[in-house]
C-alpha positions as CSV (number, residue, x, y, z in Angstrom):
1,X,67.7,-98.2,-204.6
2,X,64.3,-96.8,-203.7
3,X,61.9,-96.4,-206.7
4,X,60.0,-93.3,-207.1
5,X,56.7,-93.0,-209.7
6,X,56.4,-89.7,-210.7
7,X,53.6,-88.5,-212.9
8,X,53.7,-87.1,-216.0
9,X,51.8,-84.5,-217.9
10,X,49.7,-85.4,-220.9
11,X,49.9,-83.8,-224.4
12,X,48.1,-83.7,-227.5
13,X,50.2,-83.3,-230.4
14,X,48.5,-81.1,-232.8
15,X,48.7,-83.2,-236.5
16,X,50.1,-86.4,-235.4
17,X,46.8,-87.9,-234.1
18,X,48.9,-88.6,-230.6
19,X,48.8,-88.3,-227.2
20,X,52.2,-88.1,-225.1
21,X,53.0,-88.7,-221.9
22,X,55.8,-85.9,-221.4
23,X,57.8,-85.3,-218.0
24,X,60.5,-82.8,-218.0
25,X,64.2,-84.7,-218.7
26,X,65.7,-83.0,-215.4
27,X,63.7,-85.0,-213.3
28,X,65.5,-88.1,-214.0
29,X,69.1,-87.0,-213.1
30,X,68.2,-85.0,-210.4
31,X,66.8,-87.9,-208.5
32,X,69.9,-90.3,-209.9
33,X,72.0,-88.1,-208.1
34,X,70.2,-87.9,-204.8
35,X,70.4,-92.4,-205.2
36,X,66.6,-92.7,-206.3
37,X,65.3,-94.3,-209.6
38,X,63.2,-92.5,-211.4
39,X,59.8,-93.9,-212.9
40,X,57.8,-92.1,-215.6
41,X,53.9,-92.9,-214.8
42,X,51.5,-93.7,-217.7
43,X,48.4,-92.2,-217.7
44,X,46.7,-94.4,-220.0
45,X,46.5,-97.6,-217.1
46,X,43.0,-97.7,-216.2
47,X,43.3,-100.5,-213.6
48,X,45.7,-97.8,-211.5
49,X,46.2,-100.0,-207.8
50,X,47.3,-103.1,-210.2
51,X,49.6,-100.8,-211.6
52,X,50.9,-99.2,-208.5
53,X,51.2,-102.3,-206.9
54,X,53.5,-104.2,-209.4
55,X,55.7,-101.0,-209.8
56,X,55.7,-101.2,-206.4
57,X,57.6,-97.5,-205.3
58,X,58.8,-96.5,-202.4
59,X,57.1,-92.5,-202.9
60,X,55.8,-90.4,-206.1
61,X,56.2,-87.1,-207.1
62,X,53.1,-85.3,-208.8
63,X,54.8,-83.6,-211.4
64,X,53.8,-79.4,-212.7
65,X,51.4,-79.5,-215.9
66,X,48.1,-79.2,-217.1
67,X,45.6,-77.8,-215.2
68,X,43.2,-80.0,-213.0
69,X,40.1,-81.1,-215.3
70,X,42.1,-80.3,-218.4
71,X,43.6,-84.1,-218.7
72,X,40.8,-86.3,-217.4
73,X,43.2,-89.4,-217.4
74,X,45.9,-87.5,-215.5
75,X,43.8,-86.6,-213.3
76,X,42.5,-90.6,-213.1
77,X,46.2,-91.5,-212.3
78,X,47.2,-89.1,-209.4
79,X,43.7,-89.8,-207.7
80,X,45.1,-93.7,-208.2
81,X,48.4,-92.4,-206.8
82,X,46.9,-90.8,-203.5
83,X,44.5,-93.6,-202.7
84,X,47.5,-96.0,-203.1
85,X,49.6,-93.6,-201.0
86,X,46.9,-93.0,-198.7
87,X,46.4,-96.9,-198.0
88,X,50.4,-97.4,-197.4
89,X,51.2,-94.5,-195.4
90,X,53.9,-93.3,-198.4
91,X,55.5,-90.1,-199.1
92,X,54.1,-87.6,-201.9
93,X,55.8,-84.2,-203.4
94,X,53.5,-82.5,-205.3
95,X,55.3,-79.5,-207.3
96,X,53.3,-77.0,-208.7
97,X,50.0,-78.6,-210.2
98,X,51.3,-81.6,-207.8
99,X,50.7,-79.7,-204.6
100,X,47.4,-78.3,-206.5
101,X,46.1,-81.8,-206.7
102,X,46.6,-82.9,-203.0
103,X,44.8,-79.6,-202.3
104,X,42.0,-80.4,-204.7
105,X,42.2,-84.2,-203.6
106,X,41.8,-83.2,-199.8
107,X,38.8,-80.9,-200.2
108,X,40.3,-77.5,-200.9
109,X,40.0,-74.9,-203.7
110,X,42.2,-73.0,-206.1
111,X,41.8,-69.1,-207.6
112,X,43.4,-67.8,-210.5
113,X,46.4,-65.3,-209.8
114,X,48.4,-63.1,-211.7
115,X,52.1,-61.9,-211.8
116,X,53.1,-65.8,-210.5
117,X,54.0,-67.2,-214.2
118,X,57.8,-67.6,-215.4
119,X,59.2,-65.1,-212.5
120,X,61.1,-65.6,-209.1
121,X,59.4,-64.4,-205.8
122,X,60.3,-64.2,-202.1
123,X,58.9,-66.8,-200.0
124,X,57.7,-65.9,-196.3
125,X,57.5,-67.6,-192.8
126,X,59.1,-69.8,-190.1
127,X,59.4,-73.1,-192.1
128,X,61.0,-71.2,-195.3
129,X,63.5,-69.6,-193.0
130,X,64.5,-72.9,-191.5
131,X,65.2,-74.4,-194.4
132,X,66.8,-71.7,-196.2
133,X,63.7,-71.1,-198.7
134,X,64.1,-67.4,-199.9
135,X,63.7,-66.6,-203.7
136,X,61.9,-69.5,-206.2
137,X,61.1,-69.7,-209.1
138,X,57.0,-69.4,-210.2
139,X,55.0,-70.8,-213.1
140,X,51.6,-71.2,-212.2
141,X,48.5,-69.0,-213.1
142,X,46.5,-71.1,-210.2
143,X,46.8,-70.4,-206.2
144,X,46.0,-71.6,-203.0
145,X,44.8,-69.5,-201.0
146,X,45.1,-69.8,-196.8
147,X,41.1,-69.7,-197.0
148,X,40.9,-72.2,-200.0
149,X,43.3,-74.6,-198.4
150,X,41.5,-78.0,-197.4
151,X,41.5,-78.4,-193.4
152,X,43.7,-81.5,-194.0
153,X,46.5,-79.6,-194.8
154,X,48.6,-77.1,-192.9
155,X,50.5,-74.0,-194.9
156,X,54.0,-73.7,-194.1
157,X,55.2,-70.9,-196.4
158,X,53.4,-68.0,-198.8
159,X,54.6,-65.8,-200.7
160,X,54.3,-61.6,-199.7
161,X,51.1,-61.4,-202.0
162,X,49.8,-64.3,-199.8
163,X,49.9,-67.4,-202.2
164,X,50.5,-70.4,-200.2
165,X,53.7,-71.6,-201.7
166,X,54.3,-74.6,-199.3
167,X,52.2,-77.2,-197.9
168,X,52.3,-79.9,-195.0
169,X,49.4,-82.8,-195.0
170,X,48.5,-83.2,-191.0
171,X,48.8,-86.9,-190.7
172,X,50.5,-88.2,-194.0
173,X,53.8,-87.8,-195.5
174,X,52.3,-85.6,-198.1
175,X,54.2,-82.4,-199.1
176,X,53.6,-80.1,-201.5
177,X,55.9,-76.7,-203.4
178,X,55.0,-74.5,-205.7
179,X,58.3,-73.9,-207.0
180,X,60.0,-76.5,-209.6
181,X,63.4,-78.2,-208.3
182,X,64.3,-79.4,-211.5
183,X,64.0,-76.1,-213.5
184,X,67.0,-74.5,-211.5
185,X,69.7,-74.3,-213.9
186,X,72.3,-75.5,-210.9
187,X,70.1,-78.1,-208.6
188,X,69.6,-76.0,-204.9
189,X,71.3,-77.7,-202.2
190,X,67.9,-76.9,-200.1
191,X,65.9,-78.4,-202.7
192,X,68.2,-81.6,-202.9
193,X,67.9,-82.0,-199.0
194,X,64.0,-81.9,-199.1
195,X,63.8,-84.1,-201.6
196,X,66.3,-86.5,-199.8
197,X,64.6,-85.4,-196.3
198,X,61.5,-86.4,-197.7
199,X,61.6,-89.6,-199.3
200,X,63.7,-90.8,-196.6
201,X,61.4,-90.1,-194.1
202,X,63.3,-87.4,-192.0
């Protein structure tokens, strides 16, 4: 069974003198059921290619959570992730913050939007008609714009206030969503085939 990393987002826990690693629970059987094995990343590696090399995955997720330059040592991990991906040519899905970061990673920008946080919106163009994309779910108070988007990338779906809400690298097997897969209450068989699309190289 194919291995996939995915990272996780990085908590302080106010009065225990902690710091978790936290990834939501329905990320594990959601990729269980698709024949994948899940791995929760640490972000507290420093040495990140060791790491990634004797974990050895077959593609990563970069999960939602925490905004970029809020967790320095999250941030450290997914920059580890795409220079590892980078070098073997392996598939990324970045959801949310996830697709944030490969825009931010690539040379692109985000802006701060409203009326996008714990909602469902339409999503619009050719790709999200393909593939059956028409309502999602939303929980992010950052954007991508079509003008902040890195050259490296390609948009392939926005929502009707002009958020891109779906994202294409030109060359690598990077994708990106801003809508969460594993928050659906009932898993959506569109989301299931992208996933399985994806990581199988489809």
């Amino acid at each position: 069974m194919r291995r996939i990393g995915i990272s996780t987002r990085l908590d302080a826990i106010s009065g225990r003198d902690e710091r978790r690693d936290a990834l939501d629970a329905r990320w594990a059987p959601l990729l269980w059921h698709l024949g994948y094995v899940p791995v929760a990343l640490s972000n507290s590696l420093t040495d990140v290619q060791s790491y990634l090399e004797a974990l050895n995955p077959s593609g990563f997720i970069l999960s939602g959570g925490n905004d970029i330059g809020s967790a320095p040592d999250r941030d450290r991990l997914e920059k580890g992730v795409l220079d590892f991906s980078l070098e073997r040519r392996l598939p990324v899905l970045g959801v949310c913050r996830g697709m944030q970061f490969i825009n931010d990673y690539c040379g692109g920008s985000l802006v701060k939007v409203s009326g996008h946080v714990a909602t469902r919106h339409s999503l619009v163009g050719r790709w999200a008609k393909d593939h059956g994309f028409g309502i999602v779910n939303s929980y992010h108070s950052q954007a991508i714009l079509k003008d902040t988007l890195s050259g490296d990338l390609v948009s392939l779906a926005e929502s009707e206030d002009g958020i891109v809400e779906a994202l294409l690298h030109r060359t690598l097997p990077w994708l990106g969503i801003m809508w969460h897969p594993e928050r659906e209450k009932v898993p959506s068989e569109n989301d299931l085939a992208l996933l399985k699309n994806h990581f199988n190289g489809e």
